[in-house]
Every structure is written in structure tokens, then in C-alpha cells.
VOSE-820774 format. One line per field, with one value per residue (C-alpha): residue number from 1; x, y, z. Coordinates in steps of 0.2 Angstrom, whole numbers, padded with zeros to 4 digits, m for minus. Example, Ala and Ser with C-alpha at 12.3 -4.5 7.8 and 13.67 -1.06 7.14 Angstrom:
2
i = (1:2);
c1 = (0062:0068);
c2 = (m0022:m0005);
c3 = (0039:0036);
This chain:
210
i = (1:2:3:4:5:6:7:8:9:10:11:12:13:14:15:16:17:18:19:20:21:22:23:24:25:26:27:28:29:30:31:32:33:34:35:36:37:38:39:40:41:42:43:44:45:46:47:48:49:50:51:52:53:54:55:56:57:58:59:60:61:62:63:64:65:66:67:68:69:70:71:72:73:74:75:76:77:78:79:80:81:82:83:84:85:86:87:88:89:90:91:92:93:94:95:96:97:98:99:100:101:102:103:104:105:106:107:108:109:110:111:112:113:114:115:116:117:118:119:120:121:122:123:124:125:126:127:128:129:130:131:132:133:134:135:136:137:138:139:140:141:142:143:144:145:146:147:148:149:150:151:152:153:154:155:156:157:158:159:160:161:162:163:164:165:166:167:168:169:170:171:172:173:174:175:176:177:178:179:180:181:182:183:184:185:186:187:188:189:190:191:192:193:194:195:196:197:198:199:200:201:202:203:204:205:206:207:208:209:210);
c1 = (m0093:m0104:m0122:m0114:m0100:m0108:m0119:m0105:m0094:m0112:m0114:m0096:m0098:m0116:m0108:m0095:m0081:m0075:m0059:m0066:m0079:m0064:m0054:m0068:m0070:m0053:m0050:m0065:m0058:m0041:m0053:m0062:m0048:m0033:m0018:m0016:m0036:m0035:m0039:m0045:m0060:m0065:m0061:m0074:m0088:m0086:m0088:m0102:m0093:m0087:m0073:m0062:m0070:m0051:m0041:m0047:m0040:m0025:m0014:m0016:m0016:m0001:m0003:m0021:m0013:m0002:m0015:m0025:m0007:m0007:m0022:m0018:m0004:m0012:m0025:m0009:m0002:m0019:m0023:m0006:m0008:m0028:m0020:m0007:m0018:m0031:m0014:m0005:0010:0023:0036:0034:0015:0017:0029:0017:0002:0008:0012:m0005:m0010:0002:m0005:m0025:m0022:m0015:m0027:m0041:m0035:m0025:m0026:m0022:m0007:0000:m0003:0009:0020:0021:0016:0028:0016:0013:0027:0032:0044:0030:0027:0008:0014:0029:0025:0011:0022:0038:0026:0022:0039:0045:0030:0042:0057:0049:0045:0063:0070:0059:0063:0083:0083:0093:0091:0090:0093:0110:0118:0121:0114:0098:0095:0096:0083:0070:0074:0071:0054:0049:0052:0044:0028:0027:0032:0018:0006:0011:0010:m0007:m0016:m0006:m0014:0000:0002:m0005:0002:m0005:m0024:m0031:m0021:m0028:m0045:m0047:m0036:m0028:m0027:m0018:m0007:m0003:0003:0010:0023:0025:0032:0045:0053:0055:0070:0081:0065:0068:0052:0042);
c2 = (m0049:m0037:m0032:m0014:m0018:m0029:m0012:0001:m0013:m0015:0005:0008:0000:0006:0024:0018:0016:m0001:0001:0005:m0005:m0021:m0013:m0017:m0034:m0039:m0032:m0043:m0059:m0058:m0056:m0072:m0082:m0075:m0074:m0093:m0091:m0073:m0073:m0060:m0071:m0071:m0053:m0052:m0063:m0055:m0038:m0043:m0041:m0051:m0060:m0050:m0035:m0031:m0033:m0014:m0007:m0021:m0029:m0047:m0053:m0045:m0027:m0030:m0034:m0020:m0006:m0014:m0013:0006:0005:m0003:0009:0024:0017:0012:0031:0039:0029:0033:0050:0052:0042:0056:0071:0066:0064:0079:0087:0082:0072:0054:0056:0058:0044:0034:0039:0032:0017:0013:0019:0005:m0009:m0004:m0005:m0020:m0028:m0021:m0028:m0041:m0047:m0029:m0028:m0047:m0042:m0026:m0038:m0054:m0056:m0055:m0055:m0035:m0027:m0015:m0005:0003:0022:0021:0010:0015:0034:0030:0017:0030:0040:0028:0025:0044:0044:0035:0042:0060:0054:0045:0062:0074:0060:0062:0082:0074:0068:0049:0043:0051:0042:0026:0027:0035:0019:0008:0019:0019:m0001:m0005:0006:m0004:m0021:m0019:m0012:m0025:m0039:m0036:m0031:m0050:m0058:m0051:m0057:m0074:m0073:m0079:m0071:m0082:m0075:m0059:m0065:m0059:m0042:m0038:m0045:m0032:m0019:m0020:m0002:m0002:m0018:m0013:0006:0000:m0011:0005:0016:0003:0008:0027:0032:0041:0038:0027:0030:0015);
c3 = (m0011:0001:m0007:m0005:m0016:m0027:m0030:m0034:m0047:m0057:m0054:m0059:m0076:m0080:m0077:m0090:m0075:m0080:m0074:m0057:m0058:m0063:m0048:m0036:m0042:m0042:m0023:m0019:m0032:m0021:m0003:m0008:m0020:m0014:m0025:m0032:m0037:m0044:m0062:m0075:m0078:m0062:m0059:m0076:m0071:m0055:m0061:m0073:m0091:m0103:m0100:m0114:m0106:m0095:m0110:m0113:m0099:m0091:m0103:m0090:m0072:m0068:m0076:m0067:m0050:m0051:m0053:m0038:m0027:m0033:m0024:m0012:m0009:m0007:0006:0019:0015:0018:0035:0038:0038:0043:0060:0062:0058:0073:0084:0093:0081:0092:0084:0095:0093:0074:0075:0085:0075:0057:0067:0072:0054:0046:0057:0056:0035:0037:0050:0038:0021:0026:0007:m0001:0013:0006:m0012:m0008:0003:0002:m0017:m0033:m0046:m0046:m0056:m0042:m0050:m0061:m0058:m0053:m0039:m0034:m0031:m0017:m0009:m0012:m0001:0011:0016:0016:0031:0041:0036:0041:0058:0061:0056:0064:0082:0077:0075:0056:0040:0047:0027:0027:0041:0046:0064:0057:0045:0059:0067:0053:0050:0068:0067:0052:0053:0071:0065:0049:0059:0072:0058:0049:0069:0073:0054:0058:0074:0082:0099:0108:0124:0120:0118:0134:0131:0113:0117:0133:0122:0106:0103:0120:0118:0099:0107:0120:0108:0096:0112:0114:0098:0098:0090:0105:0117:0133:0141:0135);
């Protein structure tokens, strides 16, 4: 834990913000333990209460793991969107843009981006999780459409389009935390903002240009 987190968990409780204040320390317990590690204890000791002290807010591990996905959630639609909202409105820059947005969450979190991923202990179909990631995915599906001129989830061809989009910029955002392009090294080390949008403008929906 960073001396700056470590300051707002023990600030979050003392202000009576447990449950932030066990939000913080669980991101931080999943950082350093990842998920075989994760425990309510050591989200507890972690955060400085008693280890009985969650039970007032999360039910267990997995009602705990479930509100820090929620979380998690609504970061990777936010950097989504700040990403296009510093971009040009045009419809391939948008689309390019929340691209770029998805890969920086998860080359940034890479444990918040596997919990929401790669991880079946959250019980995803709970409401505080599923709106922001709901949202998260309409991001996509606005830019497929808006690219289409459609509504791409009405239509076969359009599903195609917003499958391809995303399994190429989840694929590459799992790749690059795997570190395993290997023959892209020199590339991302010169450039990886260049090398990552140069691989985003190969998949434009109904754009040949890349």
C-alpha cells in the first residue's frame, strides 16, 4: 500500500467511511494478494479494524468483491469516456478514443481489470455492478452504431462489428498485462500510445484506412 493510500483508508474510517475506507483496503489486498490471497481479514488488518468490523457493511468475500468490481466498473467507464471527451466528436475518433480509454484502465489496474474479467467470485449479476458495466458496454455499442449510421444491436452484421471491436481491444489489453508481444517491444517501448492506435485503427467498423 502507498503512504498515500495508507492515509485516506485510516482517514476514511476516522471520518466514519468504513465502507470506503474497506474499499480502499480491499483494492490494495487484491494489488498485493491477488484473488487466491484476498480475504476479509486481511482487507480488515489492512484497513486498521477489527476483523468483524466488514460484516457491518459486506455480508463475505464475495458480496465484498462484488462492491469493489462496482468500483472497478465505473473507473473503466469514466476513463472511457474522459478519453473520448479530450478527443474530436467525430464518430472514428469516439470510437478510437473509448479504445484507448479501455486498454489505459486495464494497463493501470490490471488486478481491478481481472477481478471484473477473469474472476468468478463477484456475483455479477447484482445491480450495483451490472449498471456501470451495462454502461461500459453501451460505450461501445454507441460508437459501433454512430460508425454504422444503425442500431448495430439490432442486426446481425452490426454484432459482428461490435464483437470484433471488442475482443480486439480486450485481447490486446490481456496481451500487453501478459506482456507477451514480444515482437512489439521495440514498438511500444519507442511508442505505445502510437503502437496501441495504430492496432485500434485496424478495426473501424466500415473504415479501411488503417
Amino acid at each position: 500500500m502507498t503512504e498515500e493510500t495508507g492515509q485516506r483508508v485510516r482517514s476514511g474510517y476516522h471520518h466514519g467511511g468504513l465502507r470506503e475506507a474497506l474499499l480502499l483496503a480491499a483494492e490494495q489486498e487484491l494489488i498485493e494478494k491477488g484473488i487466491e490471497g484476498f480475504t476479509l481479514r486481511g482487507v480488515a488488518k489492512r484497513a486498521g479494524v477489527s476483523h468483524a468490523a466488514p460484516a457491518h457493511h459486506f455480508r463475505d468475500t464475495s458480496d465484498l468483491l462484488t462492491a469493489l468490481a462496482a468500483v472497478a466498473a465505473t473507473r473503466f467507464r469514466d476513463t472511457m469516456k474522459q478519453r473520448q471527451a479530450k478527443s474530436p466528436g467525430d464518430a472514428r475518433s469516439q470510437f478510437i478514443a473509448s479504445g484507448q480509454g479501455y486498454i489505459e484502465f486495464a494497463l493501470d489496474n490490471p488486478a481491478l481489470f481481472g477481478l471484473m474479467f477473469g474472476s468468478r467470485r463477484p456475483d455479477f449479476s447484482s445491480e450495483e455492478f451490472s449498471r456501470p458495466s451495462f454502461e461500459s458496454f453501451m460505450v461501445l455499442v454507441k460508437d459501433v452504431a454512430d460508425l454504422r449510421g444503425d442500431n448495430a444491436l439490432d442486426h446481425v452484421e452490426g454484432r459482428a462489428d461490435i464483437l470484433t471491436a471488442w475482443s480486439l481491444v480486450h485481447g490486446l489489453a490481456n496481451l500487453l498485462i501478459a506482456g507477451r508481444l514480444r515482437f512489439l517491444e521495440a514498438d511500444l517501448k519507442a511508442d505505445r500510445d502510437g503502437t496501441i492506435l495504430r492496432a485500434l485503427e485496424r478495426v473501424v467498423p466500415g473504415d479501411r484506412r488503417g
